[in-house]
C-alpha beads as a LAMMPS data file, in Angstrom:
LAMMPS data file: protein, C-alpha beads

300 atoms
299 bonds

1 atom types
1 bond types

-500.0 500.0 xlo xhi
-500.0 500.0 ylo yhi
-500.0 500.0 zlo zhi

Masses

1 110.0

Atoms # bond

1 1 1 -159.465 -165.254 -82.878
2 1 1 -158.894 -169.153 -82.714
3 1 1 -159.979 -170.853 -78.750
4 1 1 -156.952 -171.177 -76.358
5 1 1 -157.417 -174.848 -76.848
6 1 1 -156.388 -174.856 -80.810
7 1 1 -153.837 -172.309 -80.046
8 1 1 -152.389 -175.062 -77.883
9 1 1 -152.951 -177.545 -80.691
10 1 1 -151.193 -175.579 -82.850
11 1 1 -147.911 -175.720 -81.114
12 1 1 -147.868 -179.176 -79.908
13 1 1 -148.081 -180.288 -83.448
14 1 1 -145.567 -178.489 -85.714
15 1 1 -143.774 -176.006 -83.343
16 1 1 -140.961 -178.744 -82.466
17 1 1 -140.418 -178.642 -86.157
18 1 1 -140.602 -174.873 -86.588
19 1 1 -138.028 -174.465 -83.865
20 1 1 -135.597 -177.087 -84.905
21 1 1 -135.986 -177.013 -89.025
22 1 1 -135.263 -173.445 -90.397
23 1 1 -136.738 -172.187 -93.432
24 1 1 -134.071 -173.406 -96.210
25 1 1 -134.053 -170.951 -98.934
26 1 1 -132.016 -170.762 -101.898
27 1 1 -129.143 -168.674 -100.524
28 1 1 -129.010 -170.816 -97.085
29 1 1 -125.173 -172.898 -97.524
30 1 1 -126.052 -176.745 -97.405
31 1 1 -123.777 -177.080 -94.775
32 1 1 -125.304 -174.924 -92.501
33 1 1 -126.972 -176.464 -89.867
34 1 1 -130.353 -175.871 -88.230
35 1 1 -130.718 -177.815 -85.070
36 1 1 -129.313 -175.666 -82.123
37 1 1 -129.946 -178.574 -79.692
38 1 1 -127.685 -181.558 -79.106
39 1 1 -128.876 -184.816 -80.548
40 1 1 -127.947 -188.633 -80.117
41 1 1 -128.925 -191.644 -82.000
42 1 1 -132.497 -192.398 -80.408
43 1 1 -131.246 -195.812 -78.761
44 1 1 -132.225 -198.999 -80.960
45 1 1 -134.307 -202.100 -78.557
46 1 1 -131.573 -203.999 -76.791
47 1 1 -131.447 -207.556 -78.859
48 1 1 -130.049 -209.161 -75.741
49 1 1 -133.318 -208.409 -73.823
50 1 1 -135.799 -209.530 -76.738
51 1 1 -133.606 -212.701 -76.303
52 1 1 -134.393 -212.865 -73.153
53 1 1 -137.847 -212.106 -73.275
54 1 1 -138.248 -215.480 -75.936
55 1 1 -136.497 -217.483 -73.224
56 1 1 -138.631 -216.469 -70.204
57 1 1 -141.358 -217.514 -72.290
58 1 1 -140.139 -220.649 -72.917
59 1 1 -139.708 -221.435 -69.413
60 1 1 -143.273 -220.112 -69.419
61 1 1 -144.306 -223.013 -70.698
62 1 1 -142.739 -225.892 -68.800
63 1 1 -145.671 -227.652 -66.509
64 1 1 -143.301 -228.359 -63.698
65 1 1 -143.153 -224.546 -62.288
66 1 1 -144.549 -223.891 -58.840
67 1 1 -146.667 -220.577 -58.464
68 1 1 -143.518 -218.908 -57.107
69 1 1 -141.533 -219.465 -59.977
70 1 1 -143.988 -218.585 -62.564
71 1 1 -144.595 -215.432 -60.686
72 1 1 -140.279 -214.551 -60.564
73 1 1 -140.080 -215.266 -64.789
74 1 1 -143.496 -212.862 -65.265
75 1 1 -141.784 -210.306 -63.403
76 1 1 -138.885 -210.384 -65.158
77 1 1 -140.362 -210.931 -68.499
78 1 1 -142.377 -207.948 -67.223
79 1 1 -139.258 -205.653 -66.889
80 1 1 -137.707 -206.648 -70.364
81 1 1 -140.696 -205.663 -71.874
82 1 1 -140.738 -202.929 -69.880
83 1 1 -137.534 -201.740 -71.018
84 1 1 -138.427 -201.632 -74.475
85 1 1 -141.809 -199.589 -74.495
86 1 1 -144.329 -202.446 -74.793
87 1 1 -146.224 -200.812 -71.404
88 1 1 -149.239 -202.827 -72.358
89 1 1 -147.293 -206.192 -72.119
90 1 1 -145.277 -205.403 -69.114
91 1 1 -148.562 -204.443 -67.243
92 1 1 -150.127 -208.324 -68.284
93 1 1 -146.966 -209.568 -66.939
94 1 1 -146.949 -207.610 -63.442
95 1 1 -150.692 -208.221 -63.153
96 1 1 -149.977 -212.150 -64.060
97 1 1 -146.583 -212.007 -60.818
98 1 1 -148.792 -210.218 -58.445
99 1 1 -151.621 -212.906 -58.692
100 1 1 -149.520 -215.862 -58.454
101 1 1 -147.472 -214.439 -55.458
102 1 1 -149.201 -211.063 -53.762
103 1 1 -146.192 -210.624 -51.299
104 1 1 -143.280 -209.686 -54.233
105 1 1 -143.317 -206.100 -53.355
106 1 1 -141.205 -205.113 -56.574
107 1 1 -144.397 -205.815 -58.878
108 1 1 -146.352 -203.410 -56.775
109 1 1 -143.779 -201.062 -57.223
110 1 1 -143.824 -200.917 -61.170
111 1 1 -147.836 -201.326 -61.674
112 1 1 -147.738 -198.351 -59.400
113 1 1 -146.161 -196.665 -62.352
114 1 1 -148.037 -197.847 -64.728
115 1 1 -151.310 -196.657 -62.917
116 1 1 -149.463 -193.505 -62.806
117 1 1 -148.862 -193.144 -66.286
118 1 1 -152.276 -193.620 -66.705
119 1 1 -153.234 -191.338 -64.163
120 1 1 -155.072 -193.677 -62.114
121 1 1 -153.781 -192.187 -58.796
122 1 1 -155.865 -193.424 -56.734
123 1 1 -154.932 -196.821 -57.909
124 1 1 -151.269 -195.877 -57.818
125 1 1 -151.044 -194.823 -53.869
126 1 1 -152.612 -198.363 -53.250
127 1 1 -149.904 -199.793 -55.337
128 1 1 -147.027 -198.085 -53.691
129 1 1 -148.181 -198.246 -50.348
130 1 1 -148.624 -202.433 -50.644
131 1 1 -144.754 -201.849 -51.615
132 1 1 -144.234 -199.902 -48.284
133 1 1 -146.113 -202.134 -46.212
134 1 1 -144.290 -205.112 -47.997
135 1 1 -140.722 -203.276 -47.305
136 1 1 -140.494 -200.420 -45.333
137 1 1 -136.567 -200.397 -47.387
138 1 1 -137.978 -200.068 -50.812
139 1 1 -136.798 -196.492 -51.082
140 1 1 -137.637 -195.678 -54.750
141 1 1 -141.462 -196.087 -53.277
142 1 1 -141.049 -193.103 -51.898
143 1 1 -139.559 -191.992 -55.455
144 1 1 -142.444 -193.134 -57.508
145 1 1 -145.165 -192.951 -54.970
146 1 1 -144.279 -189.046 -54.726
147 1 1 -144.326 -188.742 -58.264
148 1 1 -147.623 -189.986 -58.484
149 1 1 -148.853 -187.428 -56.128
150 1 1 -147.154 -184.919 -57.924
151 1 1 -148.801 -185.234 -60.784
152 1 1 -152.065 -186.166 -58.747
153 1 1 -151.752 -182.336 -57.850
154 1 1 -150.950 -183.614 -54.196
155 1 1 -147.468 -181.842 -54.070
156 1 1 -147.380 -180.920 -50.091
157 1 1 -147.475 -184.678 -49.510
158 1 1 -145.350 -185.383 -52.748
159 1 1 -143.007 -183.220 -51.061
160 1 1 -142.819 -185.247 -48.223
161 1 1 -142.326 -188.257 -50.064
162 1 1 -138.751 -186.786 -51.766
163 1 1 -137.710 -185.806 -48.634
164 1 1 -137.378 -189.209 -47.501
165 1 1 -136.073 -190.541 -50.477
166 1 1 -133.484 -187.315 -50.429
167 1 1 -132.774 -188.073 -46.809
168 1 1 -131.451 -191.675 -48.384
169 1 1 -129.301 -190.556 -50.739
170 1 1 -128.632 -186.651 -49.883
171 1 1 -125.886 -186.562 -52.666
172 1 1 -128.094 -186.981 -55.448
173 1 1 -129.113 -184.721 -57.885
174 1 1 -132.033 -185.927 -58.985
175 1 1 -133.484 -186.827 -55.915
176 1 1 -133.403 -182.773 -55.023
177 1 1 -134.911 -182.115 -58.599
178 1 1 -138.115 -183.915 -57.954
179 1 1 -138.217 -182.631 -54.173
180 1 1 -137.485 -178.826 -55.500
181 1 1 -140.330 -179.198 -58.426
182 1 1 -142.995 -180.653 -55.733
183 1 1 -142.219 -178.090 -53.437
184 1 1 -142.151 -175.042 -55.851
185 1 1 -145.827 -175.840 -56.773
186 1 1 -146.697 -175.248 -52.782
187 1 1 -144.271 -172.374 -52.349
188 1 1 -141.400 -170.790 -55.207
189 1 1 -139.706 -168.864 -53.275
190 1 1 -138.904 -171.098 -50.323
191 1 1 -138.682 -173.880 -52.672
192 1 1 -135.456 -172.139 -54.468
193 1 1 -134.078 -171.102 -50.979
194 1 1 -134.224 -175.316 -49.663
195 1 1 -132.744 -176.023 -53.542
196 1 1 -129.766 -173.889 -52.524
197 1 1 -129.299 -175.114 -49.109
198 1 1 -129.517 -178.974 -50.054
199 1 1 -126.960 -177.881 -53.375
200 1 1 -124.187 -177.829 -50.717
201 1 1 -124.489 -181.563 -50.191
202 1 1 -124.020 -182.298 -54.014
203 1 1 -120.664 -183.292 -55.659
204 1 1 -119.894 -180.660 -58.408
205 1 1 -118.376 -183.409 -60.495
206 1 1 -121.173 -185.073 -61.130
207 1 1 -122.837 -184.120 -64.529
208 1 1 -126.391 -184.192 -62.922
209 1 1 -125.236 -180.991 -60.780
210 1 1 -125.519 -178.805 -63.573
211 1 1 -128.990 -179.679 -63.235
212 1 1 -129.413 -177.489 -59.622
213 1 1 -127.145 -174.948 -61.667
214 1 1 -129.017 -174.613 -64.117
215 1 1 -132.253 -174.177 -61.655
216 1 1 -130.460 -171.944 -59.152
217 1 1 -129.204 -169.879 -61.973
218 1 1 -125.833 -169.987 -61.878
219 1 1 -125.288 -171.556 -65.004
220 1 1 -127.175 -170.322 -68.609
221 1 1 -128.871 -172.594 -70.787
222 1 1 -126.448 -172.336 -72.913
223 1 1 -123.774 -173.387 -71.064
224 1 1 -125.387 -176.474 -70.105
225 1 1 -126.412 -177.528 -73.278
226 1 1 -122.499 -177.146 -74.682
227 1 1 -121.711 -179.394 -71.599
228 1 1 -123.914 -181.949 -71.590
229 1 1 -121.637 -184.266 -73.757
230 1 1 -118.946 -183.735 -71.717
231 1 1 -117.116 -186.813 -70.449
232 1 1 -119.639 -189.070 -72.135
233 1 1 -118.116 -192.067 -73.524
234 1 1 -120.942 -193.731 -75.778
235 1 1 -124.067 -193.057 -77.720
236 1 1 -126.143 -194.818 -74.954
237 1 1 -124.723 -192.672 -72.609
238 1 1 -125.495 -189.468 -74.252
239 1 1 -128.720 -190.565 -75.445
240 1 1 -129.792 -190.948 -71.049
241 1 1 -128.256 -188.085 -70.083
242 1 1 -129.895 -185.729 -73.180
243 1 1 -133.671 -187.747 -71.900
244 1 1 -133.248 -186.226 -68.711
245 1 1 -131.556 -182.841 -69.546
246 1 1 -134.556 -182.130 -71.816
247 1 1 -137.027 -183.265 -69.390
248 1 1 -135.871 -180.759 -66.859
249 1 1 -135.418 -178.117 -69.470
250 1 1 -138.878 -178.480 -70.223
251 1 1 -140.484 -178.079 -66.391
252 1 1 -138.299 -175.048 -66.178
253 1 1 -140.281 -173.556 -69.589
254 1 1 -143.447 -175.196 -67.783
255 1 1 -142.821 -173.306 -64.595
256 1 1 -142.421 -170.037 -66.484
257 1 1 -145.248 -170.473 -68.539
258 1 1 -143.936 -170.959 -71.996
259 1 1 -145.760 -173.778 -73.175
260 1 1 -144.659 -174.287 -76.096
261 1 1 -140.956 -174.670 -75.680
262 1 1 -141.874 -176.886 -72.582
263 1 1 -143.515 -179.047 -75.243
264 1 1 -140.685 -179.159 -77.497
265 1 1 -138.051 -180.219 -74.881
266 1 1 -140.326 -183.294 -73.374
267 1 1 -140.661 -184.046 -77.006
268 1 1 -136.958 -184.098 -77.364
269 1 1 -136.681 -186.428 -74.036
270 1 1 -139.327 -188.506 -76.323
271 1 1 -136.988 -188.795 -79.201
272 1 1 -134.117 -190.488 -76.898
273 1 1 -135.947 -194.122 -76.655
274 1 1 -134.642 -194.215 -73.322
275 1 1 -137.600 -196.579 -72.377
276 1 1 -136.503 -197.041 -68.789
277 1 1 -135.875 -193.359 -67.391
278 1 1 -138.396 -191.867 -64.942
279 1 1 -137.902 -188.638 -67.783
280 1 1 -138.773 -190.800 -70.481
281 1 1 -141.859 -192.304 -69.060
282 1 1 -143.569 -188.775 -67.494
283 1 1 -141.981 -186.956 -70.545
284 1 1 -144.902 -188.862 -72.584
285 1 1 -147.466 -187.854 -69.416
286 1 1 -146.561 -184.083 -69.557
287 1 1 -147.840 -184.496 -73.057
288 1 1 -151.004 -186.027 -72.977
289 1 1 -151.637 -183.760 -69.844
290 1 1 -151.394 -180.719 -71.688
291 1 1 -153.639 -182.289 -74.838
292 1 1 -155.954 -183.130 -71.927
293 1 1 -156.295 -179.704 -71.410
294 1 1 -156.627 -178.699 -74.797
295 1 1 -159.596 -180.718 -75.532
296 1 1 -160.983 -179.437 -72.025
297 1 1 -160.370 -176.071 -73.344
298 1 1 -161.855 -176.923 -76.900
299 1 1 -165.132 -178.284 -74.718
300 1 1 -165.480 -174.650 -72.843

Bonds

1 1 1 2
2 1 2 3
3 1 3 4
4 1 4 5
5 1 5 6
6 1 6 7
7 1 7 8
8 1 8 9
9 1 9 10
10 1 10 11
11 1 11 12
12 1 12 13
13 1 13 14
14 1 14 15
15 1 15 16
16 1 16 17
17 1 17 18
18 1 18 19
19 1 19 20
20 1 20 21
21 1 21 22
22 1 22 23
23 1 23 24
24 1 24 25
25 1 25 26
26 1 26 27
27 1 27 28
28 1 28 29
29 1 29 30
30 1 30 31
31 1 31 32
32 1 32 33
33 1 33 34
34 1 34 35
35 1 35 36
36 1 36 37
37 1 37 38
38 1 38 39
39 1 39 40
40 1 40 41
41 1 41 42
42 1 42 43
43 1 43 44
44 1 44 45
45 1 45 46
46 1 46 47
47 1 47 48
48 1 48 49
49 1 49 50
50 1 50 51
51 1 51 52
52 1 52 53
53 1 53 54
54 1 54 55
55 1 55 56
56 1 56 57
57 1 57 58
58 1 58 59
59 1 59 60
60 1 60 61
61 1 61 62
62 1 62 63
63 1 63 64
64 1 64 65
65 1 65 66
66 1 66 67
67 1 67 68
68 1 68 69
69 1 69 70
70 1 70 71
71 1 71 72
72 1 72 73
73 1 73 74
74 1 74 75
75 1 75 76
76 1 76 77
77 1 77 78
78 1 78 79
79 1 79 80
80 1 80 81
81 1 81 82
82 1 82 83
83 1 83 84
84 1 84 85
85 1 85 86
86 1 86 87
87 1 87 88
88 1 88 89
89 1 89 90
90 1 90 91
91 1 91 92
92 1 92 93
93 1 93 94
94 1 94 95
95 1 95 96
96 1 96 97
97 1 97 98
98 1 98 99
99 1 99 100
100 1 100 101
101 1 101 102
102 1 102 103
103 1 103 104
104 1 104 105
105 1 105 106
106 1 106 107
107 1 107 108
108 1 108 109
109 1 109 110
110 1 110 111
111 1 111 112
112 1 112 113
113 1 113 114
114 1 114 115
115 1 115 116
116 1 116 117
117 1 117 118
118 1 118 119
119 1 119 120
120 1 120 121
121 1 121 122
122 1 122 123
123 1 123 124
124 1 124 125
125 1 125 126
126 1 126 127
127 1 127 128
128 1 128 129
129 1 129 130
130 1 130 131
131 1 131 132
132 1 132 133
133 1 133 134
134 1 134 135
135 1 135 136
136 1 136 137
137 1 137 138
138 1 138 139
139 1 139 140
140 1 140 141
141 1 141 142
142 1 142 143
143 1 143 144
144 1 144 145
145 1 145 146
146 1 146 147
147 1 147 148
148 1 148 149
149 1 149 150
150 1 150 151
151 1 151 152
152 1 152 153
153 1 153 154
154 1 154 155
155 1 155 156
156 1 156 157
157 1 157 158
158 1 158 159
159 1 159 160
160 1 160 161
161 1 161 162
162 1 162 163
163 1 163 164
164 1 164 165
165 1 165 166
166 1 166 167
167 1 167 168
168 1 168 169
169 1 169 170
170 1 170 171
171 1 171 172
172 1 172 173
173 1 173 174
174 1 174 175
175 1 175 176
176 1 176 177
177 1 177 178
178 1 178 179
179 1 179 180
180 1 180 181
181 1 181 182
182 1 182 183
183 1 183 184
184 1 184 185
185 1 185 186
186 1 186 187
187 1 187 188
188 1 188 189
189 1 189 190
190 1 190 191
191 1 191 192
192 1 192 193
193 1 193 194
194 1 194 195
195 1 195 196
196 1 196 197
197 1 197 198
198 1 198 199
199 1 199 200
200 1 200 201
201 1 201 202
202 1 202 203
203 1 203 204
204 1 204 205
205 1 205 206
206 1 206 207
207 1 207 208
208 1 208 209
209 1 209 210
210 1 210 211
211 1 211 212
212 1 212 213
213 1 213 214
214 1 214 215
215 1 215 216
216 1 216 217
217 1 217 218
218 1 218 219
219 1 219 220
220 1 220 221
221 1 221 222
222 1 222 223
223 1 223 224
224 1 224 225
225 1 225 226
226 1 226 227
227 1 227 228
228 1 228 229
229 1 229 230
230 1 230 231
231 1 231 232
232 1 232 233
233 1 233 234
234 1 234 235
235 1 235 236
236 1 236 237
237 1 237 238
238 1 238 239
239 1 239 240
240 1 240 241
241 1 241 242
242 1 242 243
243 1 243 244
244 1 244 245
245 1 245 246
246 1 246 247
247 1 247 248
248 1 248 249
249 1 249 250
250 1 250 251
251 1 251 252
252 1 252 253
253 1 253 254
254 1 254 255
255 1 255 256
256 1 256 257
257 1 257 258
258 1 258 259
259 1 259 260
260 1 260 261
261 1 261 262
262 1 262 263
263 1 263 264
264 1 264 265
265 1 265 266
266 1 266 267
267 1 267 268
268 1 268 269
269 1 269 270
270 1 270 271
271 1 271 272
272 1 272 273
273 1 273 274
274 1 274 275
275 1 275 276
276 1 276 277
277 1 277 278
278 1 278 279
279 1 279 280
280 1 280 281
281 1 281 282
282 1 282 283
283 1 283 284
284 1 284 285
285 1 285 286
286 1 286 287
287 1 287 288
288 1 288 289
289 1 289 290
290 1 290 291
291 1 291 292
292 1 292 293
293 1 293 294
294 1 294 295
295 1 295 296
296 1 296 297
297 1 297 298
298 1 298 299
299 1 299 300
């Protein structure tokens, strides 16, 4: 009998084709199709930003700039690269601001990230708190600095940290997602009780609703997924909203323990390109968190 660890190798590799690509045979009609998921065009890199990345780095280059104004073009060169996936060059960037002006609270914010993604969270609180201290207003430091103890396996005080960023913006959706998955790894139970209770506060015609729905069980998985076009008026549009209905899909097949389909949805969120979404960015940690455990798994 193979190790747990290459029974987890086995599905992160081919099960998201397995699922998605049925055996053709002979008989099977051409026209039948085999993805039971909905799919947009994975979004192509935005021309105007590479644009604007070659000007910034024009600019770069002029003498005349004072340390302050260097540090405002790296930071936005930083977030154009951002935006397209280049992580490694955004990071140069954010490191280059922060040097040249240490009080622009914004860089803090996204190395934060960054050290998240790489789960440096040690590294990250320090980021996110410098944000804090910088402006006690920044409210998506309580966003990302939560996140980071999330996945630090801090959730009591990641719990805390969506609270506040909930109590900002009580409204939104997403907000109680990430408060309702911190707070389900400290207690299930009173975790889906709070979900409910905040739920009342949300507007039912926002799309991102069907989100609590779908946690609260009052709406199937297969209802959301034949909604989640709905209203959606361009392939950009879908694409963000499928990157963050597959991320969420996927904790709710983490939280119940089936791995594998948890793997196939944050591969889905993957396939989107949506560069910029929280979803997309800890989509691609979920991943290399599980492989992590694999090859932990493979060691024992």
């Amino acid at each position: 009998m193979p190790k747990r660890g290459n029974r987890l190798r086995l599905l992160l590799l081919p099960l998201l084709c397995m699922s998605l690509l049925g055996c053709q045979s002979t008989q099977q009609a051409a026209d039948v199709p085999n993805v039971t998921v909905p799919f947009a065009v994975p979004l192509a890199a935005n021309f105007r930003n590479e644009i604007a990345i070659a000007r910034y780095s024009e600019l770069l280059q002029n003498k005349t700039l004072d340390s302050e104004q260097q540090a405002q073009l790296f930071y936005n060169r930083g977030m154009l690269y951002d935006s397209l996936g280049l992580t490694t060059l955004a990071r140069i960037d954010f490191n280059r601001a922060v040097k040249l002006k240490p009080d622009l609270a914004e860089v803090y914010n996204f190395l934060g990230i960054h050290h998240t993604l790489r789960q440096e969270y040690g590294t990250a609180y320090e980021m996110f708190d410098a944000v804090l201290e910088l402006n006690t207003d920044h409210e998506y430091a309580y966003l990302n600095r939560g996140i980071a103890l999330y996945y630090g396996e801090r959730p009591a005080l990641a719990a805390s940290d969506f609270e506040s960023f909930l109590e900002r913006s009580p409204q939104d959706p997403y907000r109680l997602m990430w408060l309702y998955l911190a707070e389900s790894e400290v207690d299930p139970v009173a975790a889906k009780a709070a979900l409910k209770q905040h739920s009342q506060a949300l507007n039912n015609d926002e799309w991102a609703t069907q989100l609590v729905q779908l946690y609260l069980g009052e709406l199937s998985q297969q209802a959301f997924l034949a909604q989640v076009g709905d209203g959606v008026k361009s392939q950009q549009e879908f694409a963000e909203r499928l990157c963050e209905a597959y991320f969420y899909l996927a904790k709710r097949y983490q939280a119940q323990g089936k791995t594998g389909k948890a793997i196939e949805f944050f591969k889905l969120a993957l396939a989107t390109n949506v560069y910029e979404f929280v979803e997309h960015k800890y989509a691609r940690l979920e991943l290399q968190i599980i492989a992590d455990e694999m090859n932990r798994a493979d060691v024992s």
